[in-house]
MARPA-300814 format. One line per field, with one value per residue: residue in three letters; residue number from 1; x, y, z of N, C-alpha, C in turn. Coordinates in Angstrom, 2 decimals. Atoms other than C-alpha are relative to their C-alpha. Last residue first. Example, Ala and Ser with C-alpha at 12.3 -4.5 7.8 and 13.67 -1.06 7.14 Angstrom:
<sites>
residuo	[SER:ALA]
num	[2:1]
nX	[-0.82:0.89]
nY	[-1.19:-1.19]
nZ	[-0.06:0.00]
caX	[13.67:12.30]
caY	[-1.06:-4.50]
caZ	[7.14:7.80]
cX	[-0.77:0.90]
cY	[1.09:1.20]
cZ	[0.73:0.00]
</sites>
This chain:
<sites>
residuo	[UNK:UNK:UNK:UNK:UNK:UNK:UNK:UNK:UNK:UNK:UNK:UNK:UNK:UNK:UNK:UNK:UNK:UNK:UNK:UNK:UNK:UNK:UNK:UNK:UNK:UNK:UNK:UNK:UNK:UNK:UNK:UNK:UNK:UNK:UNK:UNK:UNK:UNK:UNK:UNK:UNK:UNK:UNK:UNK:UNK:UNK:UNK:UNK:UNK:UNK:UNK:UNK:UNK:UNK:UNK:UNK:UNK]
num	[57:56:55:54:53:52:51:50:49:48:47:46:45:44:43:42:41:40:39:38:37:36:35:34:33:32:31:30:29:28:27:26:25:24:23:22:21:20:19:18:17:16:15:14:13:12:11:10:9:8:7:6:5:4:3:2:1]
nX	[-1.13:0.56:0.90:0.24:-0.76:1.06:0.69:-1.28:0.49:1.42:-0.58:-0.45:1.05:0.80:-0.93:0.35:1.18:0.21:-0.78:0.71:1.00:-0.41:0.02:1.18:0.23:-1.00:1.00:1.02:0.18:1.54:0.32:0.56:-1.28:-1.25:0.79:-0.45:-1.46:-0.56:0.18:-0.30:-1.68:0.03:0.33:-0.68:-0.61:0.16:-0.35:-1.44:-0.75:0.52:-0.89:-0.58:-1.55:0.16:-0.52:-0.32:-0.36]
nY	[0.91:-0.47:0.87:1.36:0.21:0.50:0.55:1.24:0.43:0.69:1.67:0.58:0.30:1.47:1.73:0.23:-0.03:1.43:0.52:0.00:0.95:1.80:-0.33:0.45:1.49:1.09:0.15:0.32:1.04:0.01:0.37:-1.04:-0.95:0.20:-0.25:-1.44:-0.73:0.30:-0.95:-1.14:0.00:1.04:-1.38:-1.26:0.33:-0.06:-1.38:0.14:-0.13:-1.21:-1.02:-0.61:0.41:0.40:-1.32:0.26:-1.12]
nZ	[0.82:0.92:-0.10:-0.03:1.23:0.35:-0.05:0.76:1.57:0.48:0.22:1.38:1.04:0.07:0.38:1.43:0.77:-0.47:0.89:1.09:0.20:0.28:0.96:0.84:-0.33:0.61:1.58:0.17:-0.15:-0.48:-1.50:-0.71:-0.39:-1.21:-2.15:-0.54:-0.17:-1.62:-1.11:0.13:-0.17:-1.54:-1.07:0.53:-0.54:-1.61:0.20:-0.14:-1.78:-0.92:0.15:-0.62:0.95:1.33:1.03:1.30:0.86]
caX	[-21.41:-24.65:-23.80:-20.40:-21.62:-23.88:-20.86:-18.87:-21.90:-21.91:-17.74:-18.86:-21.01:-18.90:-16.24:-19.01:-19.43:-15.76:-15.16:-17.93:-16.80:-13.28:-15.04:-16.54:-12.79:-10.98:-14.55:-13.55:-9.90:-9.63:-5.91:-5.35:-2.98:-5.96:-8.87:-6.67:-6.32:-9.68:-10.89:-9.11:-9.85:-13.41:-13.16:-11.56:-14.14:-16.66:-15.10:-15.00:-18.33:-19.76:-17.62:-19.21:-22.06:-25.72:-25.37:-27.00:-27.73]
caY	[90.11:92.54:91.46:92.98:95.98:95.91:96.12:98.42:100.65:100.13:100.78:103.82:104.98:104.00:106.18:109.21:108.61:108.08:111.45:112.97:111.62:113.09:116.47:116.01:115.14:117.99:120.41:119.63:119.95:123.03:123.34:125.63:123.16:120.51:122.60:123.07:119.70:118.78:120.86:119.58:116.26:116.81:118.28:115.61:112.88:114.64:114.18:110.38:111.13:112.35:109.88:106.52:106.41:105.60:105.88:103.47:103.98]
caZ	[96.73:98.37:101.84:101.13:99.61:103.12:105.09:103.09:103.64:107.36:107.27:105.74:108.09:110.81:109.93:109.98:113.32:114.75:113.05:114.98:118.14:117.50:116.87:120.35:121.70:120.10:120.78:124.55:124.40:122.95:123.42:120.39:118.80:119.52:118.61:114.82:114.26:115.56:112.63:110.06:111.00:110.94:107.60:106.06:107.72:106.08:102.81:103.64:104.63:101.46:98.98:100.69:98.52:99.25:103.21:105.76:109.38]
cX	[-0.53:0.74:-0.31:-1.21:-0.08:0.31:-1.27:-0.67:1.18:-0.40:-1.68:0.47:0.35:-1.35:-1.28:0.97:-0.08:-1.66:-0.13:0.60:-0.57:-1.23:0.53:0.65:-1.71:-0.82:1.23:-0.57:-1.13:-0.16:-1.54:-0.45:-0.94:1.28:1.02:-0.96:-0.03:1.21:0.54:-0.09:0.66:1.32:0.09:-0.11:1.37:1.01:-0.14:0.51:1.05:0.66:-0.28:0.70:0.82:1.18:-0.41:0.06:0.66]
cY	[-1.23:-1.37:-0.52:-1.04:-1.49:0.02:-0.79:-1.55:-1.13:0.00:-0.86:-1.28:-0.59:-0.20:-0.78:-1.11:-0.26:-0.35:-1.44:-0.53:-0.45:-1.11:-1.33:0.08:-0.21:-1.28:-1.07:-0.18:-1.09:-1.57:-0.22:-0.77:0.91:0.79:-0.63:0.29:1.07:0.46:-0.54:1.02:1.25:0.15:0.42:1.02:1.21:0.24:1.07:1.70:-0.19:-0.29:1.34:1.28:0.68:-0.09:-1.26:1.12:-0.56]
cZ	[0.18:-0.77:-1.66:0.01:0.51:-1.15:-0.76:0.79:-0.45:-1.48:0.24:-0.08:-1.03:-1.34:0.09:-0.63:-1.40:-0.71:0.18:-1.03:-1.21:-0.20:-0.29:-1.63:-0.83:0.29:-0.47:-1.50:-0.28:0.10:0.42:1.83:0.59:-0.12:0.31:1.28:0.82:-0.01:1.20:1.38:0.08:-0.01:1.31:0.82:-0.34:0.88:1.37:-0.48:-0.29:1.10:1.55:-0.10:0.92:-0.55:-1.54:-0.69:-1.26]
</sites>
């Protein structure tokens, strides 16, 4: 997986956060942990474009 520019997921990642916040004061455990996955996702997209920057140097 490769992105063009990390801004989209680090906006992503925002959102995501947002929302697990508010599943974990509500106790939703389940969408707290898939929403964690999805935050673990769009991290990695960006540490695969900071990856291939580096290749790039």
């Amino acid at each position: 997986m490769s992105i063009k520019d990390y801004g989209e997921s680090l906006i992503k990642i925002q959102k995501l956060q947002r929302e697990a916040h508010d599943a974990l004061i509500a106790h939703d455990w389940a969408l707290a942990c898939d929403l964690a996955d999805e935050i673990v996702l769009a991290a990695r997209s960006i540490k695969l474009y900071c990856l291939n920057e580096m290749e790039k140097a």
